[in-house]
C-alpha positions as CSV (number, residue, x, y, z in Angstrom):
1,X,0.0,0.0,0.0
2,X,1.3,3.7,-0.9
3,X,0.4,6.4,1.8
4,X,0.2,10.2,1.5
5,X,1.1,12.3,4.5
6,X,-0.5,15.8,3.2
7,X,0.8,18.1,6.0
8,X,4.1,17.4,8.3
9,X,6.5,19.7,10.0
10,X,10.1,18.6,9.2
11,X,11.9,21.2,10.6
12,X,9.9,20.6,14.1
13,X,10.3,16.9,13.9
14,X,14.4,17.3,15.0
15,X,16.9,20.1,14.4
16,X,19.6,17.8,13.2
17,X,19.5,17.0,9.7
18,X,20.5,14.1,9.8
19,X,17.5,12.9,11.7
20,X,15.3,14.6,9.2
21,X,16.8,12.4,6.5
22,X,16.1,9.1,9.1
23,X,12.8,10.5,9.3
24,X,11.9,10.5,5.3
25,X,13.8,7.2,5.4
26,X,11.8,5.5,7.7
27,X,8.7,6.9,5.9
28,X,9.8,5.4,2.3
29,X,10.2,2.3,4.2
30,X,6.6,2.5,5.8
31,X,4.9,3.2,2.2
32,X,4.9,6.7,2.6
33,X,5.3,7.9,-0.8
34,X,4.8,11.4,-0.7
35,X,4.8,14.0,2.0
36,X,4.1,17.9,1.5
37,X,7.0,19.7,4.1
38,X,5.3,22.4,5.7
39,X,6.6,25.8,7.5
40,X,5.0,28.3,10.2
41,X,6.8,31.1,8.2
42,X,9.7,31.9,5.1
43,X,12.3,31.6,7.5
44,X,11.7,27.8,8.1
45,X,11.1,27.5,4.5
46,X,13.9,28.3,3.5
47,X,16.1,26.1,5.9
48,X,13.8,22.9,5.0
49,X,13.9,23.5,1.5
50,X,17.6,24.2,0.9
51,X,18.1,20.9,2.7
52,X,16.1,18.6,1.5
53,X,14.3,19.8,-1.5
54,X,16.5,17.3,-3.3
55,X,14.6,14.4,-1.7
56,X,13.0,12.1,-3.2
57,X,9.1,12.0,-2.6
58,X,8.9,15.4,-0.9
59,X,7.1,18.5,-1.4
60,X,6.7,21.4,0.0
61,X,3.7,24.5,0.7
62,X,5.1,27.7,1.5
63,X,3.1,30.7,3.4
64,X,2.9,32.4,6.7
65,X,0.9,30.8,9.4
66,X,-1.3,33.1,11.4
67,X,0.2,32.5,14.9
68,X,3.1,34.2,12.6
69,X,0.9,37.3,11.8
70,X,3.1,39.6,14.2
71,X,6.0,38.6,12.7
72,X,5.9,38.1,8.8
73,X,8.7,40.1,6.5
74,X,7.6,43.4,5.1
75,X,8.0,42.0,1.5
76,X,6.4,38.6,2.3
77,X,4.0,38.8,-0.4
78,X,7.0,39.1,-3.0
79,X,9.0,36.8,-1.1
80,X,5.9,33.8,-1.0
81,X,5.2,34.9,-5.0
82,X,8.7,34.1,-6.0
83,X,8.7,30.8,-3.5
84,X,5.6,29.5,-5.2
85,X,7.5,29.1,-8.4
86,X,10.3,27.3,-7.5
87,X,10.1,23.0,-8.2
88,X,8.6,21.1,-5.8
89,X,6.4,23.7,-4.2
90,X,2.9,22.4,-4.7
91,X,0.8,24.5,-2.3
92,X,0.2,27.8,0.0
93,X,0.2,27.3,3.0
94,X,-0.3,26.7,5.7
95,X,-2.8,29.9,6.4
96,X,-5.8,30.6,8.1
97,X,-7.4,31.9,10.9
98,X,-6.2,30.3,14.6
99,X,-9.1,32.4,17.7
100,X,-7.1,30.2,20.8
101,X,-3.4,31.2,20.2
102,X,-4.6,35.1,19.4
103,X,-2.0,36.4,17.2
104,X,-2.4,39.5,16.2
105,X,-6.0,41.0,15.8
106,X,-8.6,38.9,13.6
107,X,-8.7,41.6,11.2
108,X,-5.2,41.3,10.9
109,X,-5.4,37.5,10.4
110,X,-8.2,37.3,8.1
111,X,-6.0,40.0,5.5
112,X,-3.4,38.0,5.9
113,X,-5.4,34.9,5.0
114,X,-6.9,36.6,1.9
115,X,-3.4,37.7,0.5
116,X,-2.9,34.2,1.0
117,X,-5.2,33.2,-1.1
118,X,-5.3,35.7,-3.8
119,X,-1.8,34.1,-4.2
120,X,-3.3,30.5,-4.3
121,X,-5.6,32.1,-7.2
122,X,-2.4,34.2,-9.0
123,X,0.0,31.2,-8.7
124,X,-2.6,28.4,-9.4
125,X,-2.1,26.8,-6.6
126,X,-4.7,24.6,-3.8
127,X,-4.1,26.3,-0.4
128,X,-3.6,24.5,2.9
129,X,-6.0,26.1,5.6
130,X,-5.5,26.4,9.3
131,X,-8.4,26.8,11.5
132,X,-9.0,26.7,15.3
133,X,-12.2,28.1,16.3
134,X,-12.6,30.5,13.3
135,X,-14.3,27.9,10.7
136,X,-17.3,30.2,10.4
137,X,-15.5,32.9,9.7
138,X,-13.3,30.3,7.6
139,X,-15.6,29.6,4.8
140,X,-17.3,33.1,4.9
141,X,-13.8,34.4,3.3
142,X,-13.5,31.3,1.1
143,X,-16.8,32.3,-0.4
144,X,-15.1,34.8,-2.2
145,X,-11.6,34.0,-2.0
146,X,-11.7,30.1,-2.8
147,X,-8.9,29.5,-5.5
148,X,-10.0,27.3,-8.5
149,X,-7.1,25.2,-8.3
150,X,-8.6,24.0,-4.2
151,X,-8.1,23.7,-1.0
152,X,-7.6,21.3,2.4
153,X,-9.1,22.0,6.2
154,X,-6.0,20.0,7.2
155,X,-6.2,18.8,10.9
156,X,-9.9,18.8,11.1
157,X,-11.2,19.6,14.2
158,X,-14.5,20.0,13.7
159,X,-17.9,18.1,13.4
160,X,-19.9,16.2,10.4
161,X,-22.5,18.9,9.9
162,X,-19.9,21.5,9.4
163,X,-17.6,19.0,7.3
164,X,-20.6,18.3,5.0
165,X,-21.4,21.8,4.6
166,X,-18.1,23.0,3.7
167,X,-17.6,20.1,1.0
168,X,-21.0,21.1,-0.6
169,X,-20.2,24.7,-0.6
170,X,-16.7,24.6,-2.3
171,X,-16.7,21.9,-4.9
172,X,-12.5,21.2,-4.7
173,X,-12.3,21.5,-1.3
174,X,-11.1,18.8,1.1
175,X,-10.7,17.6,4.4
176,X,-8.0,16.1,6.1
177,X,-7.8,13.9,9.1
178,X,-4.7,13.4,11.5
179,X,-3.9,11.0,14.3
180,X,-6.5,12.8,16.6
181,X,-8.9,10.8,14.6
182,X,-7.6,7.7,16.3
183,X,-8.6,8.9,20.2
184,X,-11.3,7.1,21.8
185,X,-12.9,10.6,22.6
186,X,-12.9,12.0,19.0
187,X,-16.3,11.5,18.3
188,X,-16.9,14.2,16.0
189,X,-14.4,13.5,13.8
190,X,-16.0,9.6,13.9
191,X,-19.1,10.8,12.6
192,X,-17.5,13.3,10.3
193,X,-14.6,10.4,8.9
194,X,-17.8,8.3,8.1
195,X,-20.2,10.8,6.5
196,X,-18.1,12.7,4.3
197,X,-17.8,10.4,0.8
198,X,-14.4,9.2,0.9
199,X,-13.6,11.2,-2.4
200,X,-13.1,14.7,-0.2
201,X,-11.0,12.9,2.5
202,X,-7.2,13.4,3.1
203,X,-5.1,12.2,5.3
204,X,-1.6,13.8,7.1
205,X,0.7,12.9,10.0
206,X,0.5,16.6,11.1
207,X,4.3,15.3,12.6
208,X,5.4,16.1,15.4
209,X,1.8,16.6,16.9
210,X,-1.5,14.9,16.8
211,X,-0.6,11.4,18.0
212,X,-2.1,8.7,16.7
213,X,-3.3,6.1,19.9
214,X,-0.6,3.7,18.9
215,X,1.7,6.3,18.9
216,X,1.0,8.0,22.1
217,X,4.2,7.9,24.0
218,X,6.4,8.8,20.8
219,X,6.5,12.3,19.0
220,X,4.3,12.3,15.5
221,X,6.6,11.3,12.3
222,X,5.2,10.8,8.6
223,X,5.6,6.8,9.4
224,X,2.7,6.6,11.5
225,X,0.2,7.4,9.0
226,X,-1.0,4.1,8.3
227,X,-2.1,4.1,11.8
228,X,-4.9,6.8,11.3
229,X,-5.6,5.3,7.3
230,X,-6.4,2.3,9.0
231,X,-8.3,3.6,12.0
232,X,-10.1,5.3,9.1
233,X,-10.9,2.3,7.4
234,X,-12.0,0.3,10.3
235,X,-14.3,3.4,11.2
236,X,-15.8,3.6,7.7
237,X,-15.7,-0.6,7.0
238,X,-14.3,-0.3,4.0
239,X,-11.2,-2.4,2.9
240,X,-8.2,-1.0,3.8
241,X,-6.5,-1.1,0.8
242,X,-9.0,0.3,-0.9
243,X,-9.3,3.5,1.1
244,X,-5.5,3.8,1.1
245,X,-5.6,3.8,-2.4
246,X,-8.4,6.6,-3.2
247,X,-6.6,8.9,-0.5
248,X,-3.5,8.5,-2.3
249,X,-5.3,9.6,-5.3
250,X,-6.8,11.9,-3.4
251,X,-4.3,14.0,-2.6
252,X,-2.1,13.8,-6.0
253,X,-5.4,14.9,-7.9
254,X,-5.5,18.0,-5.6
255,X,-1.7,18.7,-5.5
256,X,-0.9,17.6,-9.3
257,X,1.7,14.9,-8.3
């Protein structure tokens, strides 16, 4: 079976770059075929990519998180335009709104989210969206910002209803489950994981966080994915290899890998 891990921190898995080339390793060798390397802000970018952006299998978003709101370059929006053209960059991101870490003012978030994804739009582009308890506000902006090329709620935390509605209101958007899916107490995200057709489902390691139950004295890598795909498929009684295979499809349809 091939897995896709659609969103995992690199940089924040280990500062030692040797360990980050373990990490992708040990990946490969668990059928993780592709990952998509994301960064809080350009900075990061920048250090992951120079490193690794020869490795095989990985890609990359690039974009300003909005816990980074207070601290993004004055030329950022130059900066990010000139990233997004560079090989291996598939996606913006990751951007969005975040109401419990309360960077910044909400105004100042949501502008930066719409640069964001006027960017998505200019560079053609799906965008990789952050939310914690702003998903009203969330699709509100993506009614008149959504980008044609699509977009991911990665990390979803919230319930069916709201997962249903999103997925009929944006035709190419998605949404993407980590290892929280696997808690025994997630039972919003059971309902949503089984509701949702599996077509609009993505799944992502969200490394280092988010561990998946079998994983809960270890920090998140990409390697554990087939622990939530599984969970998934369980939850969902499908055959596993089936569901593997339409969310690795899944998510090279909406990245164009």
């Amino acid at each position: 079976m091939q897995f896709f891990d659609t969103h995992a921190h690199i940089g924040l898995i280990s500062n030692d770059p040797i360990e980050r080339l373990i990490t992708l390793k040990s990946a490969k060798k668990a059928g993780v075929e592709a990952i998509i390397a994301i960064s809080n802000n350009l900075i990061d970018f920048e250090e992951i990519y120079q490193q690794l952006a020869m490795s095989p299998n990985l890609y990359f978003a690039a974009g300003i998180s909005p816990t980074e709101v207070e601290h993004k370059p004055k030329e950022w929006m130059d900066q990010l335009e000139a990233i997004l053209e560079r090989p291996k960059v598939v996606a913006v991101g990751e951007t969005g709104l975040d109401y419990v870490k309360k960077s910044g003012s909400r105004s100042q978030q949501i502008e930066l989210f719409i640069k964001h994804l006027q960017l998505a739009q200019k560079s053609n582009k799906p965008v990789i969206i952050h939310n914690r308890e702003a998903g009203d506000e969330i699709l509100d902006v993506l009614s008149s910002y959504m980008p044609s090329r699509g977009a991911v709620l990665h990390c979803f935390c919230e319930d069916a209803p709201f997962a249903l509605k999103a997925i009929e209101q944006f035709e190419h958007l998605y949404i993407s489950f980590a290892g929280n899916l696997t808690w025994k107490t997630s039972y919003n995200l059971h309902k949503a994981a089984v509701q949702l057709p599996i077509e609009r489902i993505l799944v992502e390691s969200e490394s280092p966080f988010m561990k998946p139950s079998a994983y809960h004295d270890q920090r998140t890598k990409p390697a554990f994915i087939h622990s939530t795909v599984e969970f998934l498929a369980h939850l969902r009684d499908e055959p596993l290899e089936d569901v593997a295979r339409t969310l690795f499809d899944n998510a090279k349809k909406l990245f164009q890998i």
